[in-house]
C-alpha positions as CSV (number, residue, x, y, z in Angstrom):
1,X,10.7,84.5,158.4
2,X,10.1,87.8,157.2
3,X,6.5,88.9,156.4
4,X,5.4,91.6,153.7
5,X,3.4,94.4,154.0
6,X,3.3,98.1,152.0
7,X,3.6,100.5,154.5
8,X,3.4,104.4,153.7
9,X,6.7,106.7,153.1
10,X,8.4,110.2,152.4
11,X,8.0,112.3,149.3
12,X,11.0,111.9,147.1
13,X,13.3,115.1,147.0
14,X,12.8,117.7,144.0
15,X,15.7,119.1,142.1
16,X,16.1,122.4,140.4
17,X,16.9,122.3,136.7
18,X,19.2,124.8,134.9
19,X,18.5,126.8,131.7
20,X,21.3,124.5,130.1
21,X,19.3,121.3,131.3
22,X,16.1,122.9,129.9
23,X,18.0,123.1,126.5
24,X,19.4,119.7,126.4
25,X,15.4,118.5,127.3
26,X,15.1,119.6,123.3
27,X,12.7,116.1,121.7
28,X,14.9,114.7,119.5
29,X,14.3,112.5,116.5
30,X,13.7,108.9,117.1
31,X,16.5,106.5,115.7
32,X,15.8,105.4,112.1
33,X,14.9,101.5,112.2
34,X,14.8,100.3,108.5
35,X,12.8,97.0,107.6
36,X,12.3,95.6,104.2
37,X,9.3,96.1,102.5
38,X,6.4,93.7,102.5
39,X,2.8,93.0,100.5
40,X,-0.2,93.0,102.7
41,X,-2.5,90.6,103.8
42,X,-5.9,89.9,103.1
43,X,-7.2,87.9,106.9
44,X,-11.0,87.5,106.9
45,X,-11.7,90.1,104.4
46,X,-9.4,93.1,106.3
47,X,-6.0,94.3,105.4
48,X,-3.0,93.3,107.4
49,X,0.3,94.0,107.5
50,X,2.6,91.2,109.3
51,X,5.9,91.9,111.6
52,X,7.7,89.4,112.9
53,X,8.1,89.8,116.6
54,X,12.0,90.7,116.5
55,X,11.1,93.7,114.5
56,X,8.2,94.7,117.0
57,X,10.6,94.5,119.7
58,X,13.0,96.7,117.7
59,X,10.3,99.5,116.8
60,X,9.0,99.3,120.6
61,X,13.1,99.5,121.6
62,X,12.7,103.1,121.9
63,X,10.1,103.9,124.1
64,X,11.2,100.7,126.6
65,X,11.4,103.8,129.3
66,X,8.1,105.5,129.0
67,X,5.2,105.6,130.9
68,X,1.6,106.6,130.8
69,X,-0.1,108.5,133.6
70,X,-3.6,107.8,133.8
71,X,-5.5,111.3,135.4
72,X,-8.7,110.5,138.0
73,X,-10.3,113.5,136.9
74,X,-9.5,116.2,134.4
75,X,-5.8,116.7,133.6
76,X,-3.7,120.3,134.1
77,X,-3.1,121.8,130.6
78,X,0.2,119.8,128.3
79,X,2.4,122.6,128.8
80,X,1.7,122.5,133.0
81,X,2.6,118.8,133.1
82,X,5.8,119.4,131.1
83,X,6.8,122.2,133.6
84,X,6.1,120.4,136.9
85,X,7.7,117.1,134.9
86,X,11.1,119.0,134.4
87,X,11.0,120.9,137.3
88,X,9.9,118.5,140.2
89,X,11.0,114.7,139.0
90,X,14.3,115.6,139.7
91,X,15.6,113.6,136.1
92,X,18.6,113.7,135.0
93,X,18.2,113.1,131.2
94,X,15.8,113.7,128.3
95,X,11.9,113.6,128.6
96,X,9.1,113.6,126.1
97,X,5.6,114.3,127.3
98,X,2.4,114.1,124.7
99,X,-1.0,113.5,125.0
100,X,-2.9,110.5,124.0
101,X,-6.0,109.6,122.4
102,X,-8.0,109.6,125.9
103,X,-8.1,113.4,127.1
104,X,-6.9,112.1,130.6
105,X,-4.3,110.6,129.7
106,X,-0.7,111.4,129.0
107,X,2.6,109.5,127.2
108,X,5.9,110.2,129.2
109,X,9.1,109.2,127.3
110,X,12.4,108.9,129.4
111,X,15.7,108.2,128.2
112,X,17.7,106.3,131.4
113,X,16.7,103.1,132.9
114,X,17.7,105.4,136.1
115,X,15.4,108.2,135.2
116,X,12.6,105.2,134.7
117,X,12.5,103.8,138.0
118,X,12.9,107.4,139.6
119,X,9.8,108.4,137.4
120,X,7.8,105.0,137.9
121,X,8.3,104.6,141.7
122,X,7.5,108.4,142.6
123,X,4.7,107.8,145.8
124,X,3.8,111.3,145.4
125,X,1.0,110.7,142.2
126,X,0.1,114.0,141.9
127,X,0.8,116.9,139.2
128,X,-0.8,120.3,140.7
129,X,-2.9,118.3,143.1
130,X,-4.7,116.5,140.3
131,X,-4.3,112.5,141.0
132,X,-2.9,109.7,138.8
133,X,-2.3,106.3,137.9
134,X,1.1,105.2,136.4
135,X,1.7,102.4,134.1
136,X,4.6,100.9,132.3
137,X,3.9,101.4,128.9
138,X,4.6,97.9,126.9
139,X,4.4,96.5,123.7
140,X,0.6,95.1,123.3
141,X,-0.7,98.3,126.1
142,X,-4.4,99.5,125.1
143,X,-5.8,102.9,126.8
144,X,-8.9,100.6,127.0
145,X,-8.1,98.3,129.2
146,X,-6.7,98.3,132.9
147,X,-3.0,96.2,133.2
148,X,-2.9,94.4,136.2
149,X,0.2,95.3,136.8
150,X,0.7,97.5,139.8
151,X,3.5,99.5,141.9
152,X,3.9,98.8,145.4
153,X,6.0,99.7,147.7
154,X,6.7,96.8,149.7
155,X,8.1,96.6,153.5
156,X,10.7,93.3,154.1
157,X,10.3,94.0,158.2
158,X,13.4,91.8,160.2
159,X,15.5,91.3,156.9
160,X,19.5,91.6,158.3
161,X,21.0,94.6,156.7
162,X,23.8,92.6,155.1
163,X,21.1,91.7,152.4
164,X,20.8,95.8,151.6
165,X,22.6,95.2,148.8
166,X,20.4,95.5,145.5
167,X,21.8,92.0,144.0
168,X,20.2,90.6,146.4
169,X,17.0,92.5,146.8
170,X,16.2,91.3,143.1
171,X,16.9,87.7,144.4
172,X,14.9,87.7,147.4
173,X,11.9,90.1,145.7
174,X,11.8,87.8,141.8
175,X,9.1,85.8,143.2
176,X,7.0,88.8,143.9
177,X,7.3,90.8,140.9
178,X,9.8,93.1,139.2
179,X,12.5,95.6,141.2
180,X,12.4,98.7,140.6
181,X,14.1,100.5,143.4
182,X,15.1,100.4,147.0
183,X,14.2,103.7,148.9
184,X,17.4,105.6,150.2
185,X,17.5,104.5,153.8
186,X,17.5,101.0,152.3
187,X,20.4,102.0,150.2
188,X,22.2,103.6,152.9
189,X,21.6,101.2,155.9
190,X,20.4,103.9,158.2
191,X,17.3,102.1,158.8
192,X,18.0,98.7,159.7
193,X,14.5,97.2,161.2
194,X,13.8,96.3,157.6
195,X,14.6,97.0,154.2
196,X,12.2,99.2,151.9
197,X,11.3,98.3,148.0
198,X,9.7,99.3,145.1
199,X,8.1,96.1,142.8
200,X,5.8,95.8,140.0
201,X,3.8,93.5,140.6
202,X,0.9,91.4,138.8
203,X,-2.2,91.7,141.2
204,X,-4.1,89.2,139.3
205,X,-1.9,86.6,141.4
206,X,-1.5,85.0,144.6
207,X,1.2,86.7,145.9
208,X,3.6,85.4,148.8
209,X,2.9,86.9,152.3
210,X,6.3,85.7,153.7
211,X,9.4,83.9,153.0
């Protein structure tokens, strides 16, 4: 049986970017998504306009990579969080940053499904010392309230390396929540007491203590 706890862990490596990746982190136009037009609604004396939920998930398609960090206390300057974003995430492709409607808080827009989870699972939560909370933006997220959906980095102590392999991480971890990553001595085998993962997870649950 193999019991679960979230242990502590290293700071993931930071990589260098070149003037060429700088130019290539350029915003660039979101795809055009063209829906027919439509009357509004009059619902209890407001105006509404009705999507169906296939063309919500098609506006939303686009930003199914970004992120909002949530700042403890006041934020560093826009233009600081772009630098250390570019500079210290180590990400390989495109990233928008801008600011939201809550002073402390800040919109990240990635590009990769690889550049996501490097983003979402990062343990060092911290731009210039100032601390922060990181959620997966979703279709339905308000600035108002507080998701209950949480990262964790969860330790599988006893598990045989020959279930390293990330098919089956995401067999064995489903009932706990959503894979996101295993850290790099999981993916390597060079620490074989027990393997190492990253999961979203909805803490408003009972969760499994063993398996």
């Amino acid at each position: 049986m193999t019991a679960l706890t979230p242990p502590g862990g290293p700071v993931l490596a930071t990589k260098a970017r070149s003037f060429a990746d700088l130019v290539m982190a350029i915003p660039q136009p979101l795809p055009e998504v063209n829906l027919p037009m439509r009357p509004l609604k009059i619902i209890e004396g407001q105006v509404c306009f009705m999507f169906f939920k296939e063309e919500m998930a098609l506006l939303a398609a686009p930003f199914r990579y970004s992120l909002v960090l949530k700042f403890l206390r006041q934020r560093p300057i826009l233009n600081a969080i772009r630098t250390f974003i570019r500079v210290r995430w180590g990400l390989m492709g495109n990233v928008v940053v801008s600011s939201r409607s809550k002073n402390r808080n800040m919109f990240v827009r990635l590009t990769s499904e690889d550049d996501f989870n490097k983003a979402f699972s990062r343990e060092a939560c911290d731009i210039n010392g100032v601390p922060y909370r990181v959620s997966h933006w979703k279709l339905g997220f308000t600035e108002e309230e507080e998701t209950p959906f949480v990262l964790v980095w969860v330790m599988l102590p006893g598990l045989p390396p020959n279930f390293y392999h990330e098919s089956i991480l995401k067999i064995l971890t489903a009932p706990l929540g959503k894979f996101i990553r295993s850290d790099n001595s999981t993916r390597c085998a060079t620490r074989t007491e027990g393997a190492r993962v990253c999961l979203e997870m909805d803490a408003s649950i009972q969760q499994l203590d063993s398996f």
